[in-house]
N, C-alpha and C positions, 0 to 999 in steps of 0.2 A: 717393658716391665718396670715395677717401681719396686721399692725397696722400703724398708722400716724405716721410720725417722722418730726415733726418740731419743731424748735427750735425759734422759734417767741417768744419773752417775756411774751405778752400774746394779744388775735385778737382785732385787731382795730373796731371793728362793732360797729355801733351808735346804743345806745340806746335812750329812751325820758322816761323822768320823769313821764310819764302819767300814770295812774292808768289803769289795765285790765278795759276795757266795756264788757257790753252784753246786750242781746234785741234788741227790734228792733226800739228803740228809738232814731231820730234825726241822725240815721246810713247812714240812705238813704237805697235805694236799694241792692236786689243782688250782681248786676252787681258791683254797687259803694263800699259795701264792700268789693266785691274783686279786686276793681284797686287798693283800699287802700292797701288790703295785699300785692298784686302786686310790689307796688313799697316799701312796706317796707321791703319785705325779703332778706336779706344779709346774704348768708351761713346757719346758726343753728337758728332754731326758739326760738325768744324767750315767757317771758310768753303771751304777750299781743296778737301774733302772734295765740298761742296757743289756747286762748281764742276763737280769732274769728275764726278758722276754724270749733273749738267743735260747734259753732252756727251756721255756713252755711252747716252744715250736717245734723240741722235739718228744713231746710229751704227748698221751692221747687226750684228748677234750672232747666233749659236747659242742653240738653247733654252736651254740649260744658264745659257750668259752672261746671258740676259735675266730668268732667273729670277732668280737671284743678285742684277742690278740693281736689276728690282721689289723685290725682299727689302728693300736699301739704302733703296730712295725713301721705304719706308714710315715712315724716325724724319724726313725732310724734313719735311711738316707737322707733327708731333709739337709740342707743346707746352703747356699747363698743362691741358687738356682729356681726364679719363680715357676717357670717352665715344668722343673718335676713338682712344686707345690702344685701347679695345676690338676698336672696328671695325679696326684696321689688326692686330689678334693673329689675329681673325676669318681675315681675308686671308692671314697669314702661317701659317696650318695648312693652309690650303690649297693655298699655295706649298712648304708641305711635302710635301703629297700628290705636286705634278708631281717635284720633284727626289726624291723616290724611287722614283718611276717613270722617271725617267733615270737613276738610279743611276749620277749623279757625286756624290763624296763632298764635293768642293770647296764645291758649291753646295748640298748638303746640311746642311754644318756654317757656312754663311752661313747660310741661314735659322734655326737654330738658335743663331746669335750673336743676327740680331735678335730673335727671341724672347725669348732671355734680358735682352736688352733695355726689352721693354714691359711682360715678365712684372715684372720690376724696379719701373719706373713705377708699377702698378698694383698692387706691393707684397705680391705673389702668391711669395715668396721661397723655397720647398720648390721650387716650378716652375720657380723662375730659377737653382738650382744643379743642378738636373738638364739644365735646356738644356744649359746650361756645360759639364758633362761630357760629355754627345753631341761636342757641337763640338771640346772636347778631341782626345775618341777618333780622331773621324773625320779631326784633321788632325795626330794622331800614323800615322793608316795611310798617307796621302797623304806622309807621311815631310818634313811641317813642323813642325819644332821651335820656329822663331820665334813661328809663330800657334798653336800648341800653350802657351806660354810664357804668349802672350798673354790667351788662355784661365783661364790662373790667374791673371792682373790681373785678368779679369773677374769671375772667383770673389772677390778681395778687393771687388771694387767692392758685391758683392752682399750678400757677410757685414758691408759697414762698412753700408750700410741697412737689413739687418736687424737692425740693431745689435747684431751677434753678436760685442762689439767685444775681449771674450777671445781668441775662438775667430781673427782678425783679427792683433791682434797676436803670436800665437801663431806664425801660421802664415807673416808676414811675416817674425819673426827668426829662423825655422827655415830659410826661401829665403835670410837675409842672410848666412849661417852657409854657405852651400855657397861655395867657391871661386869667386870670378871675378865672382858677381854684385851684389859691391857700387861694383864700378868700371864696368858697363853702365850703358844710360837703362832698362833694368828695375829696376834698383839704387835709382833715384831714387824710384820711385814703390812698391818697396819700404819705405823709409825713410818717402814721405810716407804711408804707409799705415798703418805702425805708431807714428807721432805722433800721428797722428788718432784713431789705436784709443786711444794712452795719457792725449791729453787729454778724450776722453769718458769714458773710465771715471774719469778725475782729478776734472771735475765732477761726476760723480755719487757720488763719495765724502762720509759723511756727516761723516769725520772730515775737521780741516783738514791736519796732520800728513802723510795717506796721499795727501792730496788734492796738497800742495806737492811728495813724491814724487813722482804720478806728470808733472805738468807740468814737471817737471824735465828728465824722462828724454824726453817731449814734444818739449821746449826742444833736448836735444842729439840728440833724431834728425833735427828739423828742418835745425839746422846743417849737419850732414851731406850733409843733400838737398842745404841749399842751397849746399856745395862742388864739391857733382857737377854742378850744374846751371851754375855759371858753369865748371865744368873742360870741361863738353860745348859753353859755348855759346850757351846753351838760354834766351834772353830771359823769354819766360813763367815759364817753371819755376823761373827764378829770381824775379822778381814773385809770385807763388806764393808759394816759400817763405820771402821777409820779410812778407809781408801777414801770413801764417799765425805765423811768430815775433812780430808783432810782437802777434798776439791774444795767446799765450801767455806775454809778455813784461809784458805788461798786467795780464792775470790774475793773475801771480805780482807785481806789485805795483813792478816794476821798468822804471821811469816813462822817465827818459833812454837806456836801452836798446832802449826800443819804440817812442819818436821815433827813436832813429836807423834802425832797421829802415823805419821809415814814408818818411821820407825818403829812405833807399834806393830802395822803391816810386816815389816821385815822379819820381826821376830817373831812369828808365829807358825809354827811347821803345818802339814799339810795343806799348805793352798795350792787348790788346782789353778796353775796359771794358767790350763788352756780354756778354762773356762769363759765363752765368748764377751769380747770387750774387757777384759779384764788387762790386759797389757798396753791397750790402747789409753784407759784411765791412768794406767800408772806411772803411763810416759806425761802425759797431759799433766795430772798432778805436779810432777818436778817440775816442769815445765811452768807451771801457774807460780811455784814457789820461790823459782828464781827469777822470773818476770815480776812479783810484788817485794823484792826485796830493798827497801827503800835505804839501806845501808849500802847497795853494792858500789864501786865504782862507777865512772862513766862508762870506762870500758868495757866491766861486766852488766851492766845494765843494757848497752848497745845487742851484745852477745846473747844474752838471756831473751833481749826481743826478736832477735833474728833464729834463734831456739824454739821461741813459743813459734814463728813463722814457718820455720823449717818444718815442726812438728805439723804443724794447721795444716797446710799443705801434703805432707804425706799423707794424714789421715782418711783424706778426699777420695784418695784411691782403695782404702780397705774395705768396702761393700759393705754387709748388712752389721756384721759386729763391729763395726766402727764407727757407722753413721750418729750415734748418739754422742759421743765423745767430738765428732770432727763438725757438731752443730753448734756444741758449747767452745768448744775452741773458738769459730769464725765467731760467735756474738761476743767471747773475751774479746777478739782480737779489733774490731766494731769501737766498742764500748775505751777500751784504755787506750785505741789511737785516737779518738776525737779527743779523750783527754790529756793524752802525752804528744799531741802533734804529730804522729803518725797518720795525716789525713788521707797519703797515698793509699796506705795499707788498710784504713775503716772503710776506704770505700771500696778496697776488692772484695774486703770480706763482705760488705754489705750487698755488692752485685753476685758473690757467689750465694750466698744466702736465697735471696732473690731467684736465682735458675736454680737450684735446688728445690724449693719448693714450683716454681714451673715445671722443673723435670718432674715432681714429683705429682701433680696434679692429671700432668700429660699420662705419667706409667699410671696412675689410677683408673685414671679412663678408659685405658688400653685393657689393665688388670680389668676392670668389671666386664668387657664387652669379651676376650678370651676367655674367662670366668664361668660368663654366662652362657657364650657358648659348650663350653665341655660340659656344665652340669646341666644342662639341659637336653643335652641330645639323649637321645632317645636307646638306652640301655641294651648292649645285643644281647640279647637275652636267648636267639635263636641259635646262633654263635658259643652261647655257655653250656643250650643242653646237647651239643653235639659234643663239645669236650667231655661234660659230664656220660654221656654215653659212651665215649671211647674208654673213660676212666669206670664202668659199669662194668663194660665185656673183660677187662685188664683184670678188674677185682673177679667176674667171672671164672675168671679160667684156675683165679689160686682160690677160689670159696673155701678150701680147705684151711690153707695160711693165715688167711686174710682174712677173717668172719668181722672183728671188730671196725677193720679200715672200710668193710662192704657197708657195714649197719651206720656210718656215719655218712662214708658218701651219699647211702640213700634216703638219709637226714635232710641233707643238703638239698637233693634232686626236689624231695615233698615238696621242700621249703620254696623253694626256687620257683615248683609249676604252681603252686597257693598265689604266691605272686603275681607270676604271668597271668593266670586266672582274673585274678580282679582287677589286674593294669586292664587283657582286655577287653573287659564288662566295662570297667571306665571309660575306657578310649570306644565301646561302642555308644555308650549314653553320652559322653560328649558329641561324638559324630553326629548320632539322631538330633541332639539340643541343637546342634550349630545349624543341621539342614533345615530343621523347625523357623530357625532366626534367620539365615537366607531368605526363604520364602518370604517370614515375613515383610522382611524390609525389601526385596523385590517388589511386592505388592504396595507398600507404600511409598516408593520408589514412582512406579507405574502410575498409583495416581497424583504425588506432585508435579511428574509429569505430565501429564493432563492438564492440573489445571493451570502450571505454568504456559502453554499452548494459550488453552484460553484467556490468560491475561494478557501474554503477546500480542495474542490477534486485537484483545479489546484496544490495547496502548497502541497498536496503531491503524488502527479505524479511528479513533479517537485524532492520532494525528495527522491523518491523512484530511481528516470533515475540519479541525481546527486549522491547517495550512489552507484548503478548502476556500474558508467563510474569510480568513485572512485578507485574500486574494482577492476574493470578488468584492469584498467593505468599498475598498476604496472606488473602484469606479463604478461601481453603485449608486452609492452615497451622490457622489459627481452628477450623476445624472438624475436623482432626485432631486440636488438643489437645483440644479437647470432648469428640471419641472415646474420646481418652488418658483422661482421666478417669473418663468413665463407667465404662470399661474396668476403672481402677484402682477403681472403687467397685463394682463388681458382684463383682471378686477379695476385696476385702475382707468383702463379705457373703455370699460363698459360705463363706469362713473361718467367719466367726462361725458362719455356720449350722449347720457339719460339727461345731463345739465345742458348742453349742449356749448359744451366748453371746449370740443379737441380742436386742438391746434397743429399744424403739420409737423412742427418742430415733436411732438408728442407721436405724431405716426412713423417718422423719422428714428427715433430711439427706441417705439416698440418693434421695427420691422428691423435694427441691429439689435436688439435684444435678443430677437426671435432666432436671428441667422447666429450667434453665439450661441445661446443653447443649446440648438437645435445641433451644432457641430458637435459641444461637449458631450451632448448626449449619446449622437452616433459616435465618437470616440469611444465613450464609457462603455455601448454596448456593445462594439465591436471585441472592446479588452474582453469583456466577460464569456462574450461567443466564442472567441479565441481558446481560453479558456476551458469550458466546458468543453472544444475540440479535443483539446491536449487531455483532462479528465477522462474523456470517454477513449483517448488512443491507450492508456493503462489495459482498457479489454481488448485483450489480444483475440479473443473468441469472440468479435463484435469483427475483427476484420475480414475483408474477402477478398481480400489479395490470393489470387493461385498461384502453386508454385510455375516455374519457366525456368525455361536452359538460356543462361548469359554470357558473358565474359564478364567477371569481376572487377581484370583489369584494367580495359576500359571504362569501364565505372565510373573506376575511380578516377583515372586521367579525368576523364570529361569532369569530373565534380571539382578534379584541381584548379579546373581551369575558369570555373566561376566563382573561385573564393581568390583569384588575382585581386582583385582590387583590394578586398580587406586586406589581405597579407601585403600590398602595399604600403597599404597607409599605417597599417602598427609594425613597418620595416621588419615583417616575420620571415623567417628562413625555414620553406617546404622542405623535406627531405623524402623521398619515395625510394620502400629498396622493395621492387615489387619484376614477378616476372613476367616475358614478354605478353603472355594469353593464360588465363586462366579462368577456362566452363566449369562453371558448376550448374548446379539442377537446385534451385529456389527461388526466396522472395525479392524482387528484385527493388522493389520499392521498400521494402523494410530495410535493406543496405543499407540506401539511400537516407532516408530516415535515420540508422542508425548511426553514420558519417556526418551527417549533416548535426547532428546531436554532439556528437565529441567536437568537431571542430568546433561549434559554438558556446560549449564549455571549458573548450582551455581559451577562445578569443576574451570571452567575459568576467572568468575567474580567473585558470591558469597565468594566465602572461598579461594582464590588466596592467596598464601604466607602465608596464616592466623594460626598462634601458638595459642594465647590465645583470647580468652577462646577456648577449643579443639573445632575444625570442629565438625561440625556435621548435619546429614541429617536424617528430618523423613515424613516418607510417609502413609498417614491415609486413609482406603477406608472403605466407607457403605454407607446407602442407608435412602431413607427417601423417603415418598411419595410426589406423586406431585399434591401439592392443588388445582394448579392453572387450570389442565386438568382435574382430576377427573379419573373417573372408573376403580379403580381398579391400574394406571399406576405409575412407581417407578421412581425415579431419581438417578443415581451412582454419590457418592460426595467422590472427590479424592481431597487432601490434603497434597500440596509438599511444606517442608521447612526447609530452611537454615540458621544458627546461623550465616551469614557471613555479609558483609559491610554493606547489604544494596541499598536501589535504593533510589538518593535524590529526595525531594518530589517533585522539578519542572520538574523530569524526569517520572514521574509514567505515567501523560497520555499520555506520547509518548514511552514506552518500546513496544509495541504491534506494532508498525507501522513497513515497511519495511525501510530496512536500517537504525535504528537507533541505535545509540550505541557510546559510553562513550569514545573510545579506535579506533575509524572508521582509520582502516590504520594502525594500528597496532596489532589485533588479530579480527579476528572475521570479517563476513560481516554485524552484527545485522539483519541477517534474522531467526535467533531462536524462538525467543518467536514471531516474526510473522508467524511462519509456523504454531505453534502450536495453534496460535488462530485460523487461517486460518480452519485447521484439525477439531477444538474443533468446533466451532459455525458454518461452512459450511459444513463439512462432518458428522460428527456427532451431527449437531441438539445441541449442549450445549452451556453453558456461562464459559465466565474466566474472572477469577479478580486476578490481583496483588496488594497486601500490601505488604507494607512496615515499619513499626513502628516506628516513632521517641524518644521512649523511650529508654534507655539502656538493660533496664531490657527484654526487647521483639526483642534485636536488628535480624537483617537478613532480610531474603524476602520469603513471604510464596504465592504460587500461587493457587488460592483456583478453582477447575473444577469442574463441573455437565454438564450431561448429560442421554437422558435415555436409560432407561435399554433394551428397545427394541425399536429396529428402527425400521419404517415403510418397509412391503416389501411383497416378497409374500409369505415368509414361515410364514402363519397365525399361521399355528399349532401349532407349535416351540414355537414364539412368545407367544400365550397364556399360554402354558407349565410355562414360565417363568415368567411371569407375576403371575401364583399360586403358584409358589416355591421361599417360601422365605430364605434366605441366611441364613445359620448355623452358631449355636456363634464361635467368632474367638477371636486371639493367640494375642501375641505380641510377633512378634519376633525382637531380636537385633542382626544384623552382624555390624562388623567392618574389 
């Protein structure tokens, strides 16, 4: 939770000398007690305020009247705890519900003053000038000017805590500026409104020059106030505004000017000192006046700064009625130790400054996200009409006693189900509109779906025919020029021949011309026949491999044993962790195929050139059951990997496609690891996945298969066999 942060000297609110009333004597009415309160509330209730609410709570009212009051009661407990500001905002949306449901405007722009009230508190400031202006509106229509007026006091109170303290002074000397309102008790709190703007923005000025400005101009709006305030009268508001001079009297360094204001202060009876920050100022004040005293001693001077420290310091801990006082303090204390060499002390105050506002940015965010959860949740309403029913059958039983307390409760109940009624009509016409806009966007969901498909497919037909044509250009080409030549050499010896000029040396270089061509050509068309093989091995529904009952294991031995030589010559390290026999029921030739495919993908890629750390390859087979089918059926999980470069991570989800690859035109057609997905997932029913590990420690590329262990077909027999024969413990073997 975050706390107020102003630095106002101390709040211009008028008070009146008048002693707390109670009873119901020479009050007048209801109604008229509460226009009084009405137009006297400015911000923080005071005692007299207080008084008369505790009395129209036990007085009878109309809905309308009771709402309004409830509204009021809610700043009574209010005090340094955001916690219950929450809960009582909580409360007051909901007192917004009923008085719009009574659509009295009176008590609708009351609850919207208190609002704008705790919204304040809780420093939620976008929220708290929009209350403002509701409340405005609504008691411009009821055709009150006064509380309409009053309304933009409240807007000043709201823009001097948000420290919007331009936009403040701005707007208070453009109100001081209209006729007539500088001689009102609006006039006063005008004036103290734009001193407070001009001595904040004076502190926060980095020059000293702009800074003596503006406390100047501080200095004489204060006066001013404090003319109006003894020409009305007005005890407090005069206290006020010498407390307030005498800070700014201080600050500008002008020592006997700010004892006499202080002593002013002293001599004036009725000041409420418990009136919030008011003691915190007064300490500050001394405190400012014996820290600028350029007569004292050294020793009093020493003292006086260790005064203003001691003070700064305790103020830190007094919460929300002090935070304005203990903000002006740390920027005095800022400000006269970089000029009096106190540099230790301008920068604690500087770093407290500093987390002050972090703390306080932090509780903001905290404040709106608790905020918006209480006002938003969703009103028990179901909850209220069972109290109200219990309170129905109660007033029931005394209808005799009780007729007046029955005919309001059931004021209330109307009131309440009017509400519930169109909450929910609303919440059913929201519901309909949002399933409306589901659908829709389902629907256009579904077709960029679509036609993302269809682009995929086109992007890679596109480059499957572009690796394709790639491929084939070059030994192509080769064998066209081979042709060209020949071509060119068979025109040349028909010449000679028709002249009768050939010479043997001439038969000599066309019969090695012929026998080099004729090679590059079977070379080129062999690449290409190759080729077109491995093309057409992508249609797995082109193969007629049957499935057959194997050993696995054997397999793969046997395949170990014809890849000796290469894993010689690039000093690679086999590793097999496989068991002793393992039948399965498949392709035994697409294994084959599929092994012989990764070994030649880590010898060519993988582990290329690679010394350190030594090559090396390991291959892990076994079994585990498959959850996801059930009865009894196994899944074969093969595990092929290399300690070598690696696949980079924007490559991973395209190594599987056809024709792709790192090197396209210089080794390889990248139809590798597409044949063996092709093999793996369409021939044999399984999944593949390639990792690759960005860590050093894990570096290479591991291709992880599954598949099961018996494929569908018609050797049932066979198939069950194996299905009850589980694989025996196995070895680890290592070749190199």
């Amino acid at each position: 939770m975050s706390s107020h942060r102003s630095t106002q000297p101390i709040s211009s609110q008028p008070q009146t000398d008048e002693a707390p009333r109670s009873g119901s004597d020479a009050m007048g009415t209801v109604s008229e007690r509460l226009a009084r309160l009405r137009h006297g509330l400015i911000g923080w209730l005071d005692l007299q305020a207080k008084e008369e609410l505790r009395l129209l709570q036990t007085l009878g009212t109309s809905s309308a009247e009771a709402v309004e009051i409830e509204a009021y009661t809610l700043l009574l407990e209010l005090h340094n705890e955001p916690q219950q500001a929450l809960l009582a905002l909580q409360r007051c949306s909901e007192l917004m519900s009923l008085a719009q449901g009574l659509k009295k405007p009176l008590c609708e722009a009351a609850v919207w003053r208190v609002m704008q009230t705790l919204q304040s508190f809780l420093m939620l400031h976008p929220a708290a000038l929009h209350s403002v202006g509701m409340a405005a509106r609504l008691y411009a229509e009821c055709g009150e000017p006064e509380l309409e007026q009053m309304m933009l006091e409240s807007r000043h109170y709201v823009l001097f805590h948000a420290q919007m303290y331009e936009e403040l002074y701005r707007s208070c000397q453009a109100q001081l500026s209209l006729p007539g309102n500088r001689e009102r008790s609006f006039g006063y709190r005008l004036l103290s409104g734009a001193a407070g703007a001009a001595y904040n923005m004076g502190i926060r000025c980095p020059d000293a020059q702009a800074r003596q400005t503006w406390w100047r101009e501080s200095l004489q709006l204060h006066r001013e106030a404090l003319a109006l305030s003894r020409q009305q009268g007005q005890r407090m508001m005069e206290a006020i505004s010498l407390l307030n001079m005498c800070v700014v009297l201080a600050s500008l360094g002008e020592v006997e000017e700010a004892r006499s204001a202080l002593r002013g202060v002293d001599a004036l009876p009725q000041v409420d000192q418990g009136r919030p920050g008011w003691m915190a100022w007064y300490r500050l004040a001394v405190a400012l006046i014996q820290v600028h005293n350029d007569s004292a001693s050294a020793g009093a001077a020493t003292a006086a700064w260790a005064g203003l420290l001691e003070i700064t310091r305790s103020l830190q801990d007094g919460g929300l009625n002090h935070a304005a006082a203990a903000e002006v303090a740390l920027r005095t204390v800022r400000i006269l130790g970089q000029e009096r060499g106190h540099l230790q002390d301008a920068l604690w105050a500087a770093d407290t400054l500093l987390e002050q506002q972090v703390r306080s940015m932090r509780g903001l965010a905290q404040n709106m996200s608790d905020t918006l959860s209480a006002v938003i949740e969703r009103p028990r309403l179901m909850q209220e009409k069972e109290r109200l029913a219990e309170h129905g059958f109660a007033l029931e039983s005394s209808l005799a006693q009780r007729n007046a307390e029955l005919s309001s409760a059931l004021a209330k109940v109307q009131a309440e189900a009017s509400i519930r009624a169109a909450a929910e009509a609303a919440l059913k016409r929201a519901h309909d509109e949002l399933e409306a806009q589901v659908q829709q966007r389902t629907a256009e969901l579904e077709q960029a779906m679509r036609a993302l498909m269809k682009q995929e497919k086109q992007l890679a037909l596109s480059r499957m025919v572009a690796g394709m044509a790639h491929e084939m250009n070059t030994p192509l080409g080769n064998a066209r020029m081979a042709a060209s030549a020949i071509q060119a050499q068979g025109e040349s010896l028909s010449l000679s021949m028709a002249a009768g000029t050939v010479k043997r040396s001439q038969l000599s270089e066309l019969i090695a011309g012929l026998h080099k061509g004729s090679s590059l050509m079977d070379r080129s068309l062999q690449r290409v026949a190759a080729l077109v093989e491995r093309f057409k091995s992508l249609d797995i529904q082109g193969t007629s491999e049957s499935a057959q009952t194997f050993d696995l294991c054997a397999l793969i031995q046997e395949l170990s044993l014809s890849w000796q030589n290469q894993l010689k010559d690039g000093q690679i390290l086999l590793q097999l962790e496989l068991p002793q026999a393992l039948e399965i029921y498949g392709h035994a030739h697409a294994c084959v195929q599929v092994l012989q495919e990764l070994f030649a993908n880590s010898l060519s890629h993988g582990l290329a050139g690679q010394q350190e750390p030594p090559p090396r390859l390991r291959l892990a087979l076994g079994m585990r059951p498959d959850l996801a089918q059930g009865q009894g059926r196994e899944l074969i999980e093969l595990s092929w990997h290399d300690n070598g470069a690696g696949v980079a991570a924007e490559h991973l989800t395209r190594v599987l496609e056809p024709f792709f690859s790192t090197r396209l035109g210089q080794s390889g057609a990248g139809l590798g690891l597409s044949m063996v997905h092709n093999l793996v997932v369409d021939l044999m029913e399984g999944q593949i996945q390639v990792i690759s590990p960005d860590r050093p420690a894990d570096r290479g590329t591991c291709v992880q298969l599954q598949w099961p262990r018996a494929l569908p077909g018609p050797d049932t027999s066979l198939k069950d066999t194996l299905a009850s024969t589980a694989a025996r413990p196995g070895t680890s073997l290592n070749q190199s």
